[in-house]
N, C-alpha and C positions, 0 to 999 in steps of 0.2 A: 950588167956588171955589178959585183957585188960590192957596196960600199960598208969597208972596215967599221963603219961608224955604227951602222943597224945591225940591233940588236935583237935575234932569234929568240922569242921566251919559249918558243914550243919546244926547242933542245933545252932550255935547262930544266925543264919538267922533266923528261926524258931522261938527262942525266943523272938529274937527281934524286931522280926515284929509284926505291928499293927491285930486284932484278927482277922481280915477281913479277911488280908492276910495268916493268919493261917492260915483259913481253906481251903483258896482257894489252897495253898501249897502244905497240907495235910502231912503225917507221915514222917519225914528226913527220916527214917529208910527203907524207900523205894526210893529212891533219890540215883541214881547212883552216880552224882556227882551238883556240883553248880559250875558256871563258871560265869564269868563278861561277858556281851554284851559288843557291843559296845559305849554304855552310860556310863559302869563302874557298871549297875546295874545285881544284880544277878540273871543267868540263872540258871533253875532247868534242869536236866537233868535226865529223871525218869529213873525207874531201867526199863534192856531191851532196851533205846533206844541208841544210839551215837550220835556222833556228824559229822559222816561220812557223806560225800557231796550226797545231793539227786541226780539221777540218771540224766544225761547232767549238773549237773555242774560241776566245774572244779576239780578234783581229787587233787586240794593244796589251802590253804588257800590264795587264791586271787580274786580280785574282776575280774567280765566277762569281762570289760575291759583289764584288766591286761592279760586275760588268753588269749585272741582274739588277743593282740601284739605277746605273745608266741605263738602261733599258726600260725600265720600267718609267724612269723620269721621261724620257723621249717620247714615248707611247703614250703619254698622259699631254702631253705639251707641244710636241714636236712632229705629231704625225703624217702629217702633208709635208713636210720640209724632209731635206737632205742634211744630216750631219755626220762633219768630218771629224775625223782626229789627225793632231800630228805633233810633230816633236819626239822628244828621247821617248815616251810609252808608244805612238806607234812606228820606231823603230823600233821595239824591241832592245832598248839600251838606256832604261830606264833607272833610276836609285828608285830607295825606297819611298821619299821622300819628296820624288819629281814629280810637278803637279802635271795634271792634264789639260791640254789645249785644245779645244775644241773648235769648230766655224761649222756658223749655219751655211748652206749654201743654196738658198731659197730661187726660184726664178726671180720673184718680186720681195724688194726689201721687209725683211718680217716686221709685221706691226709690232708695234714700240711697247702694248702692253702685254702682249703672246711672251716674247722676246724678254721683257723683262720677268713675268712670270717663270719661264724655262731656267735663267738665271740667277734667281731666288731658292727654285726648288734645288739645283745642282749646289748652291752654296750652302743650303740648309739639310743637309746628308749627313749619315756617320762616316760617306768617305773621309778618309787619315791622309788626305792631299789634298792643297784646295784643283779647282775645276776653273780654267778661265775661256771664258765664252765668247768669242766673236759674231760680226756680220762679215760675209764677204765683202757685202757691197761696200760695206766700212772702209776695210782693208787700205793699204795704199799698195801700187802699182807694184810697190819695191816689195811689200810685204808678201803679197802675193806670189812673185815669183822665187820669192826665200822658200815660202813651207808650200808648196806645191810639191815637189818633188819626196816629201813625207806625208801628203795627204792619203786618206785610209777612211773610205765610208763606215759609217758605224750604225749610220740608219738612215732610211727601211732595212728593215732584215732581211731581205732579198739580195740589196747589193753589199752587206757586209764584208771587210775585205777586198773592196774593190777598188779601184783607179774612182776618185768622180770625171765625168764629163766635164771639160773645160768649160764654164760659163760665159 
């Protein structure tokens, strides 16, 4: 049932765009969703597609630079451990400004001076966000089953993009 009260933004794009662009738009009612670029101007997002990163790019809303600093940090630091992302960059519904979340997700709690190490070099970056680093095991019960449902491997690069393994 349609409630009076919600409000359709992909009809007033639609509307109120010039007739050109109408057509070239085509029917809202087929229109997944509309998103701003990075001009501010709107993206149509037809029904059927996402906005999920095409295959080799980075599995969170960062630029190859950005992703190529983490990468290279994790591979120096991090390379027998499992790390995750989550929050607004790996949904994909990030600002510009939104930091990144990370969690180790090691079998056995990472030693205290690896872990501090990884967390050093992530803070001492030209990334323009800061990076904030977790342990799972740290975690609390509640906390864990908040950003589950946003977790996104980010290394090995084999599972990049992946689900992790429940621990």
């Amino acid at each position: 049932m349609h409630n009076p009260n919600d409000h359709d933004h992909k009809h007033d794009y639609a509307d109120n765009a010039p007739s050109h662009a109408r057509d070239r738009m085509g029917d809202p009612a087929r229109w997944e969703e509309v998103v701003l670029d990075e001009d501010g101007l709107p993206e149509i997002i037809p029904a059927g597609h996402s906005k999920a990163p095409a295959p080799g790019a980075p599995p969170l809303e960062i630029s190859l630079v950005h992703w190529a600093i983490i990468q290279t940090i994790l591979a120096d630091f991090a390379a027998s451990w499992t790390v995750c992302a989550y929050g607004s960059r790996a949904r994909h519904e990030a600002r510009e400004r939104s930091n990144l979340n990370m969690v180790v997700m090691a079998p056995l709690p990472p030693p205290p001076a690896r872990y501090a190490e990884l967390n050093a070099a992530l803070t001492d970056t030209a990334l323009p966000w800061t990076v904030d680093l977790h342990s799972w095991d740290r975690l609390s019960a509640a906390v864990r089953e908040r950003i589950w449902p946003d977790l996104v491997v980010i290394w090995p690069p084999a599972h990049q993009g992946q689900k992790p393994a429940r621990p």
